[in-house]
C-alpha positions as CSV (number, residue, x, y, z in Angstrom):
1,X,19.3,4.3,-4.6
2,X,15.7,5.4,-4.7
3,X,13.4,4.7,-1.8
4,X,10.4,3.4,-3.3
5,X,7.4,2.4,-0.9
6,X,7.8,-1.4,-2.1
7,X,6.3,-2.9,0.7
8,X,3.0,-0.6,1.1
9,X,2.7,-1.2,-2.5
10,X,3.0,-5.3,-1.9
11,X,0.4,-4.8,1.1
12,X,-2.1,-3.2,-1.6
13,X,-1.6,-5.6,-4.0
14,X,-2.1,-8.7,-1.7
15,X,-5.4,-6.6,-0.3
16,X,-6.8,-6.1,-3.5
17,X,-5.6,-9.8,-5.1
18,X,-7.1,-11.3,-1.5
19,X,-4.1,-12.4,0.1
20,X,-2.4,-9.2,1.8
21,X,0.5,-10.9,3.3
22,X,1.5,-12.6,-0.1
23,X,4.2,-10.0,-0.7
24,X,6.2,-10.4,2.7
25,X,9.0,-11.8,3.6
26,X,8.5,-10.9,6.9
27,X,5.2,-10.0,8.9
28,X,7.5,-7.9,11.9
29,X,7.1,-4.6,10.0
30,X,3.5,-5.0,8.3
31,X,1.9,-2.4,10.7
32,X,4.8,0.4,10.0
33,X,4.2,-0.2,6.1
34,X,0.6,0.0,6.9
35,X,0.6,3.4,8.5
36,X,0.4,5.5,5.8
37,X,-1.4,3.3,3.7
38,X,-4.3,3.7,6.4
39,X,-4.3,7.1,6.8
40,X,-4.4,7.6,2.7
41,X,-7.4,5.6,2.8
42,X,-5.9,2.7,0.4
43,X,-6.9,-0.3,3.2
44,X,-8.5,-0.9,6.4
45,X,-8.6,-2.5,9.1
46,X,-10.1,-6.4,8.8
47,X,-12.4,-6.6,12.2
48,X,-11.6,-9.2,14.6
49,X,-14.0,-12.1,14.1
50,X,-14.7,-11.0,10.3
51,X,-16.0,-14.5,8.1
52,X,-13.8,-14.1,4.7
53,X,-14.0,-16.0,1.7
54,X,-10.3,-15.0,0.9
55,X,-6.8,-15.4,2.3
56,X,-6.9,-11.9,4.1
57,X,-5.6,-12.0,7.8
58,X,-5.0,-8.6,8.7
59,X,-6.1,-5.8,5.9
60,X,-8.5,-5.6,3.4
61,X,-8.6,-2.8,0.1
62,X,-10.6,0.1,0.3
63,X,-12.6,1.4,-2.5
64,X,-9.7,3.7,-3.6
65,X,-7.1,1.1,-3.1
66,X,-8.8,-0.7,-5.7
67,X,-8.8,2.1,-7.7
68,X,-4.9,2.8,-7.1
69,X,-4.8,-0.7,-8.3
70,X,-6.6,-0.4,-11.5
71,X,-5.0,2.5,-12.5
72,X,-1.2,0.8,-12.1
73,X,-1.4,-2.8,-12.0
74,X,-3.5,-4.1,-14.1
75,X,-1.7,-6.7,-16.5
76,X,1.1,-7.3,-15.1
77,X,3.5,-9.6,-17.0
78,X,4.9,-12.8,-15.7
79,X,8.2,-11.1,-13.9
80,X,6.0,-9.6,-11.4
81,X,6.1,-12.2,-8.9
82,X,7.6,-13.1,-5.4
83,X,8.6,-10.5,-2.5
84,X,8.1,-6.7,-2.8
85,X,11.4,-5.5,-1.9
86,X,12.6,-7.5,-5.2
87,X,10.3,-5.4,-7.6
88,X,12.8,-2.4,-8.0
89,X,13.7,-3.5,-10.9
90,X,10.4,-4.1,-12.5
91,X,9.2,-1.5,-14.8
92,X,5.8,-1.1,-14.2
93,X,6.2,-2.0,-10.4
94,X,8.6,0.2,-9.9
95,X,6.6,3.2,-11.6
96,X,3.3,2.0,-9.3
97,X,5.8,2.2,-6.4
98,X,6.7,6.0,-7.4
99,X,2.9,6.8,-8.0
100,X,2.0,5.2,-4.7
101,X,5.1,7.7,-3.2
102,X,3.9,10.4,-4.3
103,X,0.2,9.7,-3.1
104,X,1.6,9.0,0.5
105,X,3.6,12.1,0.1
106,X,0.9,14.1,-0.5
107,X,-1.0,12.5,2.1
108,X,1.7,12.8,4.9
109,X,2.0,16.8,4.3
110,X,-1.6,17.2,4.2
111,X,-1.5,15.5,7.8
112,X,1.2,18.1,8.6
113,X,-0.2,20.9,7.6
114,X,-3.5,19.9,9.2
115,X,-1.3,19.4,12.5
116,X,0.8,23.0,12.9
117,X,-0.4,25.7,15.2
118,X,-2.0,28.2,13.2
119,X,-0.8,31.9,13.7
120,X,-3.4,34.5,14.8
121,X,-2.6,38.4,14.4
């Protein structure tokens, strides 16, 4: 089976749509599926004592986060509802999911490569 970021992409959509938690189940994991999501510069970070005029708690969408979000869901049809880990089988869900992989991917080895010791001769 195909591991598709399905919750990272269910924090994203409930930053942008103004209720990031909307997508969970479960809050126990929401910092671990917001890891990478941080570092790729998708959310941030709501400061402690912030005034919103939405259902936000914890994280809000970044610029490119809303971008991400324009780009792969947009018009979504009326089978793209409840929790993110049942979206698998939803077409265009499933294909943000894989875009949003490939994104964090790309992100995580840039990190890497950013992190080894560099060789001198």
């Amino acid at each position: 089976m195909e591991n598709l970021p399905l919750h990272e992409l269910g924090l994203l959509r409930g930053a942008v749509e103004g209720h990031d938690t909307r997508y969970f189940g479960s809050l126990l994991a929401l910092d671990r599926h917001a890891y990478l999501m941080l570092r790729a510069g998708l959310i941030a970070p709501i400061p402690t004592g912030t005034q919103r005029d939405d259902d936000c708690q914890f994280y809000e969408a970044t610029a490119a986060g809303r971008e991400f979000y324009a780009a792969h869901l947009l018009r979504l049809d009326e089978r793209a509802h409840g929790r993110a880990n049942a979206w698998r089988d939803h077409p265009q869900l499933a294909a943000a999911a894989r875009a949003l992989g490939g994104l964090l991917d790309a992100v995580e080895r840039a990190a890497d490569s950013a992190a080894a010791p560099r060789r001198c001769s």
